[in-house]
RONUTOR-897847 format. One record per atom (N, C-alpha, C): x, y, z. Coordinates in steps of 0.02 Angstrom, whole numbers, plus 32768, in hexadecimal, padded with zeros to 4 digits. Layout:
XYZ ...
END
This chain:
D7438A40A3E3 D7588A69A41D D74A8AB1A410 D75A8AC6A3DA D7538B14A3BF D7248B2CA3BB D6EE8AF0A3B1 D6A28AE5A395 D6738B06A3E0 D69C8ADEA3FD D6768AF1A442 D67C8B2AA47D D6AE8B4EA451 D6E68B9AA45D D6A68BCBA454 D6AB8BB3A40C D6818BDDA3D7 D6228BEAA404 D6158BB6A411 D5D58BB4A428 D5C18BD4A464 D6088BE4A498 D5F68C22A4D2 D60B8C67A4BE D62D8C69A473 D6318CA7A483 D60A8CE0A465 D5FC8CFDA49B D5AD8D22A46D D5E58D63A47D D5A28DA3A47A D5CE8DF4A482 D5C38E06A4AE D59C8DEFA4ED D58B8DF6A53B D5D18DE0A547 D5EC8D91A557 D61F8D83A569 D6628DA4A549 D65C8DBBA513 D6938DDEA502 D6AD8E1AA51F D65D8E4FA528 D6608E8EA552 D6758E94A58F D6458E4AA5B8 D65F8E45A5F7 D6B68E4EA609 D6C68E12A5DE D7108E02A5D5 D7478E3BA5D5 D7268E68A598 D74A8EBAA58C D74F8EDCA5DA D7018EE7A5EB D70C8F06A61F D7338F01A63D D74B8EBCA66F D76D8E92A69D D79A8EA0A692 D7CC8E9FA654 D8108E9DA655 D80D8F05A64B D7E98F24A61E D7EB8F81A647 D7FA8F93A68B D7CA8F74A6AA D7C38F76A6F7 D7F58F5BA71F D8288F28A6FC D83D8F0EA729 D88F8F42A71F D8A08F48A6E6 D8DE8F6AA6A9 D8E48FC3A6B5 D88E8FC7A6BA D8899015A6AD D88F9026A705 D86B8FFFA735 D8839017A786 D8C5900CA77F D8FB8FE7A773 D93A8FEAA78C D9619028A75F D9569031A72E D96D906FA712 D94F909EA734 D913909EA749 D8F99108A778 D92A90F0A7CF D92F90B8A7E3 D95990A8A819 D9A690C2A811 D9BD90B3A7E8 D9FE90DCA7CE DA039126A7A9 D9CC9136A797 D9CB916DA773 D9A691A6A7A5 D97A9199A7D5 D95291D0A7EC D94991BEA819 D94A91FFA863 D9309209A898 D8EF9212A8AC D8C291F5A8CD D87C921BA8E5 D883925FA93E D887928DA91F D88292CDA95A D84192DAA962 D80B92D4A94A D7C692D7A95F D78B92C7A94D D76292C2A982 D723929CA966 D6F7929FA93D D6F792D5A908 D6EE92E7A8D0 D70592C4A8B2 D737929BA8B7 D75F9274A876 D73E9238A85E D7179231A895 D6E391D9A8A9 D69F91F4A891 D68291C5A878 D65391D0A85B D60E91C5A891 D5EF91F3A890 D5A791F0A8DB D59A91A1A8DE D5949182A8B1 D56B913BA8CE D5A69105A8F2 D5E09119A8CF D61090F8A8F2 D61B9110A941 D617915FA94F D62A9171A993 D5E69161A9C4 D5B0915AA992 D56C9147A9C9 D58490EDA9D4 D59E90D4A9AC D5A79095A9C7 D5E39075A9F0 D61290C6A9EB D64090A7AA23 D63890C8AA64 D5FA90DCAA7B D5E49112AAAE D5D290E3AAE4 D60690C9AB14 D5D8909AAB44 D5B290ABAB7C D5889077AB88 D55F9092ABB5 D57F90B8ABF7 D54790F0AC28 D5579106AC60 D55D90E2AC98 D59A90F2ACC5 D5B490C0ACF4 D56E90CAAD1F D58E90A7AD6B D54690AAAD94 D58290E8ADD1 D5359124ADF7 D5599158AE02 D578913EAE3A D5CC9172AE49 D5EB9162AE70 D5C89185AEA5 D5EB9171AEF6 D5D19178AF3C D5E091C8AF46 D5B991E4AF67 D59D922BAF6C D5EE9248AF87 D5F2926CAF7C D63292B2AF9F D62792C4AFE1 D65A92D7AFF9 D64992F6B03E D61F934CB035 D616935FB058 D5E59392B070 D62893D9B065 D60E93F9B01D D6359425B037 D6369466B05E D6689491B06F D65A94C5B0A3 D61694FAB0A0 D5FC9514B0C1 D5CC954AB0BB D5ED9580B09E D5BC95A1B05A D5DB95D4B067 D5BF960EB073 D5F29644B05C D5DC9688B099 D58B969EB07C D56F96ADB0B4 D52E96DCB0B9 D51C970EB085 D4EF96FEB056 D4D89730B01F D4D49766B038 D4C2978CB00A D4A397DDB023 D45197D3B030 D43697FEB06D D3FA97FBB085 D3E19821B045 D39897F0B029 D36B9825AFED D3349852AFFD D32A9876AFCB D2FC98B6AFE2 D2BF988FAFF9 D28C98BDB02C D258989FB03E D2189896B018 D2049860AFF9 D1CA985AAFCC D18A987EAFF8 D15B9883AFB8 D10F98AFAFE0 D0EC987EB00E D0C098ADB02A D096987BB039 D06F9850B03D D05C9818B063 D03F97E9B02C CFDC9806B034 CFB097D1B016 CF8197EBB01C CF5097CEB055 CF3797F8B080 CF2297DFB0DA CEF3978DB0C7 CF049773B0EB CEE8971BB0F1 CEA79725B0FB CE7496DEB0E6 CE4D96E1B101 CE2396DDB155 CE0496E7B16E CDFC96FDB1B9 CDE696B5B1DE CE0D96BDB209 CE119662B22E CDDF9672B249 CDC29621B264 CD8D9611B28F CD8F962EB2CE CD579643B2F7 CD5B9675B339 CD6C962AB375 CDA39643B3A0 CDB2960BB3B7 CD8495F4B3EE CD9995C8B430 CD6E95BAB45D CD629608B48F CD309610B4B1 CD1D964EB4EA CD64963FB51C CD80967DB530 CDB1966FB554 CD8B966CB5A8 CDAE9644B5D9 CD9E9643B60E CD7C968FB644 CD54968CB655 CD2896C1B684 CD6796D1B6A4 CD699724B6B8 CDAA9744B6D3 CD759747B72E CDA79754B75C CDA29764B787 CD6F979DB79D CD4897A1B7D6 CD0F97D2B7CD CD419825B7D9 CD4D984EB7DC CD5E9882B7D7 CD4698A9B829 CD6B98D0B852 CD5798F4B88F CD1D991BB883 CD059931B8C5 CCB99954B8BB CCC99998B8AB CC9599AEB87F CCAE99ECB894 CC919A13B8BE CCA29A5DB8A3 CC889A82B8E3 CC479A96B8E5 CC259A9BB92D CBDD9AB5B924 CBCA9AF3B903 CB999AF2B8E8 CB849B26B8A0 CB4B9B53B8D7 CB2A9B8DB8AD CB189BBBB8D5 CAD89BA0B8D2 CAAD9BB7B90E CA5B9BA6B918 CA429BB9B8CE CA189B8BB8CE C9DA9B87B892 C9C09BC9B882 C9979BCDB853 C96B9C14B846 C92E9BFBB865 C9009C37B84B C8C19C25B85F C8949BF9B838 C8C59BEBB7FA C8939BBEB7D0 C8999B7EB7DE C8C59B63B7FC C8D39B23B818 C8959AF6B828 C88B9AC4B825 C85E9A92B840 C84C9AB0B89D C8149ACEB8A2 C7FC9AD8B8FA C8199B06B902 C83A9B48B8D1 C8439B86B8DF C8189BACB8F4 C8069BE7B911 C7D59C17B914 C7FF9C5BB905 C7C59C82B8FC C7F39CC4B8E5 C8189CF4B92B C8469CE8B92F C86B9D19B960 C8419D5BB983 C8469D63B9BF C82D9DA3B9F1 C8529DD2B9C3 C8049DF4B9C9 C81D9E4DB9A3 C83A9E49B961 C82B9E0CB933 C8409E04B8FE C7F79DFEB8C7 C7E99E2FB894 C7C39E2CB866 C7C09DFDB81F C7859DF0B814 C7959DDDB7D5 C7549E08B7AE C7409E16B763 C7089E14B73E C6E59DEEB702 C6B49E0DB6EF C6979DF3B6C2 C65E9E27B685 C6389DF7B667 C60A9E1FB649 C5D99DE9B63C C5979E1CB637 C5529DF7B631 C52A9E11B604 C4EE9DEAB5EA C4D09E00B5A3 C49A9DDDB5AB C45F9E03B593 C4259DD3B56E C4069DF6B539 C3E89DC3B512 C3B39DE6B4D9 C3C69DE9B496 C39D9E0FB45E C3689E22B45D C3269DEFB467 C2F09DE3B495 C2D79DBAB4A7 C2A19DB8B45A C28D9D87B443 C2819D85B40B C2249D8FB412 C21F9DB2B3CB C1DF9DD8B3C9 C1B09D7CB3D8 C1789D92B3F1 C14F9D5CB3F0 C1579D25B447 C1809D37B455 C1979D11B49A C17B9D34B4CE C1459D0DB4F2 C1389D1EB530 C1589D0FB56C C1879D43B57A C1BA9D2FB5B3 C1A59D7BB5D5 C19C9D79B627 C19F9DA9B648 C1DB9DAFB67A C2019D7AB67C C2369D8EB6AC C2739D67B689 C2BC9D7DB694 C2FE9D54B67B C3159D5CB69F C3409D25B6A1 C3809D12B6D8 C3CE9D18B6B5 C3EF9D4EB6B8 C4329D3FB6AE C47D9D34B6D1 C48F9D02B6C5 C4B49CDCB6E6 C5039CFEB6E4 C5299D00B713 C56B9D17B73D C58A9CE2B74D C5D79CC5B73C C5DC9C8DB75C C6409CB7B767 C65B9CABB78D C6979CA7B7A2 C6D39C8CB7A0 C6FE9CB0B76A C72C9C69B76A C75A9C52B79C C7589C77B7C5 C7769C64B810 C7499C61B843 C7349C2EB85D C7169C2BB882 C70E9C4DB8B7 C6E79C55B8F1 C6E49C88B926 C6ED9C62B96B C7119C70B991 C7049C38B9E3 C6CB9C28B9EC C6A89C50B9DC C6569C5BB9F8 C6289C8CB9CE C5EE9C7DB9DF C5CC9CA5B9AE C5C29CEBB9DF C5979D20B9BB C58E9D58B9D6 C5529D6EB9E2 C52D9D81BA1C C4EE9D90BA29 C4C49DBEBA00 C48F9DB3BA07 C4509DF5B9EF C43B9E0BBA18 C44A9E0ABA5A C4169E13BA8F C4209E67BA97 C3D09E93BA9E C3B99ED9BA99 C3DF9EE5BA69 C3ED9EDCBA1E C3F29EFDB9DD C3BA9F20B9D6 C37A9F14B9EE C3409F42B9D5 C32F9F72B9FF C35A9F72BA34 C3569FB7BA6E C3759FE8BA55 C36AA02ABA74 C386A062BA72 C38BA084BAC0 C3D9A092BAD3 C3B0A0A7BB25 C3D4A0E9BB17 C39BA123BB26 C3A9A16BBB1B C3EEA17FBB3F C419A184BB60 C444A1B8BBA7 C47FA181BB9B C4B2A1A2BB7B C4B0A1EABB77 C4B8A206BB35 C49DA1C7BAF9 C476A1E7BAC6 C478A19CBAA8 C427A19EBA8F C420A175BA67 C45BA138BA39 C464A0F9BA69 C486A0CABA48 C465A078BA3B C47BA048BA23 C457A008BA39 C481A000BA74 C4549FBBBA99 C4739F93BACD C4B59F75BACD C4BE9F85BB05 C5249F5EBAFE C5369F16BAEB C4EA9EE8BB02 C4CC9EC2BAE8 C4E69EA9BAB0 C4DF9EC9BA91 C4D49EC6BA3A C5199EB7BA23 C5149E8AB9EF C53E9E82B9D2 C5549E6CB990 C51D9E7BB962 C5119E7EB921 C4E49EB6B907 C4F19EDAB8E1 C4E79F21B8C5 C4DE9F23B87E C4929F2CB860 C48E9F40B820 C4959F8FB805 C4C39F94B7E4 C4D69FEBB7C1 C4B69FF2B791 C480A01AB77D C447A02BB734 C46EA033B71F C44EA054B6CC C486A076B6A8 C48EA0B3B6AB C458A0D1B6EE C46CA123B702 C4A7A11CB742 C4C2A0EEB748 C4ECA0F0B76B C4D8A0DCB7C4 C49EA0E1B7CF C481A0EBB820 C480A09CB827 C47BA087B85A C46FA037B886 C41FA046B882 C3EDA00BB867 C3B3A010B86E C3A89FDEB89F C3869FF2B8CF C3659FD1B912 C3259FC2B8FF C2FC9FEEB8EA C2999FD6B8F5 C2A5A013B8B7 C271A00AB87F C253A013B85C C246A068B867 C25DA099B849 C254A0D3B855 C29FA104B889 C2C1A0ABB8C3 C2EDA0E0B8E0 C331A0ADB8CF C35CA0E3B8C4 C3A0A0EAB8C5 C3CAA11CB8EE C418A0EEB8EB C447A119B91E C47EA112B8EA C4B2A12CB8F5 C4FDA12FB8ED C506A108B922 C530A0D8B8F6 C559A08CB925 C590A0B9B938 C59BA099B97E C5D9A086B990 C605A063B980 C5F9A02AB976 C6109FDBB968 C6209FDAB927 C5F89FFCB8FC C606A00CB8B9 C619A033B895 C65BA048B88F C678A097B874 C69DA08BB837 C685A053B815 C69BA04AB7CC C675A06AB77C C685A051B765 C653A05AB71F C656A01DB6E4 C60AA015B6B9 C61A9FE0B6A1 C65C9FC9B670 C68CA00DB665 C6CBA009B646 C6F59FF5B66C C6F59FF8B6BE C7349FE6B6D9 C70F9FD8B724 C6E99F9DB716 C6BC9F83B759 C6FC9F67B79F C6E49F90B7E4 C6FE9F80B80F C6BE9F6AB847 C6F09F5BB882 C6B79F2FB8A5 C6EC9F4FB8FB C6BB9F5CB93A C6EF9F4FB979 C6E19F0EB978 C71E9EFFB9B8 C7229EBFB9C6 C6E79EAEB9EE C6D79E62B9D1 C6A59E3BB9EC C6549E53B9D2 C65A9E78B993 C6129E80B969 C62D9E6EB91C C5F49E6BB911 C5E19E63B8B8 C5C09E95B891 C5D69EAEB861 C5BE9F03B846 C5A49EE5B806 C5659EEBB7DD C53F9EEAB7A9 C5409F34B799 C5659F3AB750 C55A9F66B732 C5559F6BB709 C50A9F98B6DB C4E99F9BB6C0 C5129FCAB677 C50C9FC0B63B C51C9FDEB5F9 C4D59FF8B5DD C4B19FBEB5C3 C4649FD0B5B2 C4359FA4B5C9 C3FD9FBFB5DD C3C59F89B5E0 C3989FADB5C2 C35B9F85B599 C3269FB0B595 C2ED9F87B588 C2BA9FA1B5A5 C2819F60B5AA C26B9F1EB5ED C2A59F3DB617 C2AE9F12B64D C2BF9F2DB68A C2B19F1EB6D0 C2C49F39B70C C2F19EFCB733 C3289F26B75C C3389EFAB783 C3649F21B7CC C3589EF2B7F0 C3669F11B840 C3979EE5B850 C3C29EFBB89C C3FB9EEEB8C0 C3D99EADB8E2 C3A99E94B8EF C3879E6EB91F C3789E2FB8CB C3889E51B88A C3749E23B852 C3BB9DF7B83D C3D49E0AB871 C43B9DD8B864 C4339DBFB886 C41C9D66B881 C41B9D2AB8A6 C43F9CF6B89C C4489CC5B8CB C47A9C88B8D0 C4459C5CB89B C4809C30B875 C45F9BFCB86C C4729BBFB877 C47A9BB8B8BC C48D9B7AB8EB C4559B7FB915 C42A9BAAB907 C3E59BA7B934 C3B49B88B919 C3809B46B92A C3489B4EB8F6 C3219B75B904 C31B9BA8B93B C2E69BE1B941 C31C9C12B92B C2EC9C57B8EC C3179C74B8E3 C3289CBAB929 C35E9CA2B941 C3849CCCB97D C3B39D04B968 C3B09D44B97B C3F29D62B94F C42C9D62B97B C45E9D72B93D C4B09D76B957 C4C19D35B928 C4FA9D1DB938 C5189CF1B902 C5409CBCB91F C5309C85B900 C5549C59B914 C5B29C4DB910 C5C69C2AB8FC C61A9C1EB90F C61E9C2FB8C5 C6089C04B891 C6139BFAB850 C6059C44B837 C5CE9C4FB837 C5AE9C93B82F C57B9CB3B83A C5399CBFB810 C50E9CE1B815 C4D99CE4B7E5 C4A79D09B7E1 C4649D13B7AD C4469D47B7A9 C43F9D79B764 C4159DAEB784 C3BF9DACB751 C38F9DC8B77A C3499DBAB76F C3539DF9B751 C3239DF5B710 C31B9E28B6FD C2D19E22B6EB C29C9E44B70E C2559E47B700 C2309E79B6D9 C1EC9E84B6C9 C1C59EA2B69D C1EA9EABB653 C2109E72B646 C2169E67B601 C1E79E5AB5DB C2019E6EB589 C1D29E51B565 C1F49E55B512 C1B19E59B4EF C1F29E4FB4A8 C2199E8CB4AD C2619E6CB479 C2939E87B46D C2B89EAEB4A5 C2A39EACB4E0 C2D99EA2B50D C31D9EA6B515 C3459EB7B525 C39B9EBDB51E C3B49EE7B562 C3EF9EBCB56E C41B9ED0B598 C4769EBAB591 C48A9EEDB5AB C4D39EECB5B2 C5069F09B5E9 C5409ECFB60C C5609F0FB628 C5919EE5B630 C5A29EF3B679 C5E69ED0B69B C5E99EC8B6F2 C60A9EA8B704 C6099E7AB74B C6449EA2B760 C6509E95B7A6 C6A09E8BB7D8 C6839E77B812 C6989E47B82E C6BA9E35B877 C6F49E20B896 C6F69E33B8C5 C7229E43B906 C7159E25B935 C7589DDBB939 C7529DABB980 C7589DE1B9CD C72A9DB9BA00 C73F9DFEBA2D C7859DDFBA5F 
END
């Protein structure tokens, strides 16, 4: 019987044994002998294993009151401008707007204007130096108007002179070449002081219902009152058409030159 005592008892079962009756001897003595006031007194693995799990959460609270209104905060900067939206659809066509009021008559430059009665306009004319080697005996220089004329203006007796009651051209007449001595040349040798023409080539005037050619320089060339022709004619006719005019300048030759200035006067 002893034999078989002997054969379980090793020093595992003995220790165990010790423990058991410590544990069981030594808790009822700290039960009578000592209080636990805090969880410090428990050792961490023991309080992690008496830590039970978290319940499941209870049902929500009522809503409590609002409360009072913060203080309004300072105003932050500004922010930085957006990028620029798409341009939207064309808005609907507005209503046409009342007429307004009638505006003042046209000028004379208007489309089918002519230049106003007793109203002037001028110009200036040029040719040359006709170049050495060119056989040219006569030139044509051209006058054109930037206001047109109702009508053109006659040549008829520019190449007269009727003496009484002193030497003038025909009433006729209505285009007038001024040399550069100042006289109206009619024919080759005779001149008058115009009527019609009391300008100079610095400040060319014209009466109403003629055309005044006046002369700065010519030299090398002749030209007459009967040599200011239309060129709406194919025969050359003098006086001038609506648009303007032409003046002949003959017994040219090399190096040739001329200069001056125009005026006419609607009549």
């Amino acid at each position: 019987m002893f034999s078989w005592i002997r054969r379980r008892v090793t020093y595992a079962n003995v220790a165990m044994t010790l423990a058991l009756v410590f544990a069981m001897t030594g808790g009822a003595y700290a039960a009578k002998k000592y209080l636990i006031t805090s969880t410090r007194q428990i050792s961490p693995k023991v309080l992690s294993s008496l830590k039970g799990k978290a319940g499941p959460a209870g049902p929500a609270g009522p809503a409590g009151t609002a409360g009072a209104a913060g203080i309004a905060g300072s105003q932050g900067p500004a922010g930085a401008p957006g990028a620029k939206g798409e341009t939207g659809p064309a808005g609907l066509a507005g209503s046409a707007g009342p007429a307004g009021a009638k505006g003042a008559p046209g000028s004379p430059w208007t489309a089918g204007g002519t230049l106003p009665s007793k109203a002037t306009e001028t110009g200036v004319w040029a040719f040359g130096l006709v170049p050495p080697g060119t056989n040219v005996t006569t030139l044509r220089v051209s006058i054109s108007f930037p206001i047109q004329l109702a009508g053109g203006l006659s040549g008829a007796g520019c190449e007269t002179v009727e003496p009484n009651p002193q030497p003038h051209v025909a009433d006729t007449c209505q285009v007038h070449y001024i040399n550069a001595a100042g006289k109206e040349a009619i024919e080759a040798g005779e001149e008058v002081t115009s009527t019609a023409c009391t300008g100079s080539t610095a400040s060319p005037t014209a009466a109403p219902g003629n055309l005044c050619v006046y002369t700065t320089r010519l030299t090398a060339a002749t030209s007459l009152n009967r040599s200011i022709a239309s060129p709406e004619n194919a025969v050359e006719t003098p006086g001038t058409g609506t648009a303007g005019a032409y003046i002949k300048f003959e017994n040219a030759e090399e190096e040739s030159q001329g200069w001056g200035t125009w005026a006419v006067t609607a009549e």
